[in-house]
N, C-alpha and C positions, 0 to 999 in steps of 0.2 A: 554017741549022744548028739543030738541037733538044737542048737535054741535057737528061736525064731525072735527076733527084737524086732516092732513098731517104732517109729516116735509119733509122739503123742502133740505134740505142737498143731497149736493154730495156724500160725504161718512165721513169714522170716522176714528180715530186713535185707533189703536189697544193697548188695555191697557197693555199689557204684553212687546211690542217691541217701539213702538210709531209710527210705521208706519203709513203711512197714505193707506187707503183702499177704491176702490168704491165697491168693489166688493159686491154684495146685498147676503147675507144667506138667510136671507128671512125678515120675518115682523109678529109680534102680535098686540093684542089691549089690551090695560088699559085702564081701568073705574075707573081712580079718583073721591072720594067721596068726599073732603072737597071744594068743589066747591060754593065759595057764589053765592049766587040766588037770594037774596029780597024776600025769601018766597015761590020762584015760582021753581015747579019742573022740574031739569035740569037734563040732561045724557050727560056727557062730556065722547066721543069715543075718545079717542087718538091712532093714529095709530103710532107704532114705528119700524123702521127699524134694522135688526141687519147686519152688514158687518162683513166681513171674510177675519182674513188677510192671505196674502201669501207669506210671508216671512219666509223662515226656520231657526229657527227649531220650528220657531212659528204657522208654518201652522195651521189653524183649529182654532184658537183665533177670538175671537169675540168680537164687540163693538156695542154699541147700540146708534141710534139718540140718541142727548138730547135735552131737550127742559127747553127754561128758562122763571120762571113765574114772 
């Protein structure tokens, strides 16, 4: 079985200023492994966003969705 997770977030706070940012950098994927299954073989896609703040002198800082289990 595969489940496929979004997050749904408008954007994030920039760790370094606390801004808040929609601005999207882009997006990867994690494949969390400690995933209970009952036995049965699962691939958990999480897909995660990273935004971009643009605040100086913070330009270029990055923040990533988070997702809570």
């Amino acid at each position: 079985m595969r489940v496929d997770v979004q997050g749904s977030a408008a954007g994030g706070s920039c760790p370094l200023c606390g801004t808040w940012s929609d601005h999207v950098h882009g997006s990867y994927l994690r494949f969390p492994t400690d995933v209970p299954s009952g036995g049965r073989s699962v691939v958990l896609r999480l897909r995660v966003r990273r935004f971009t703040c643009r605040m100086p002198p913070v330009v270029g800082g990055r923040s990533s969705s988070r997702y809570r289990g």
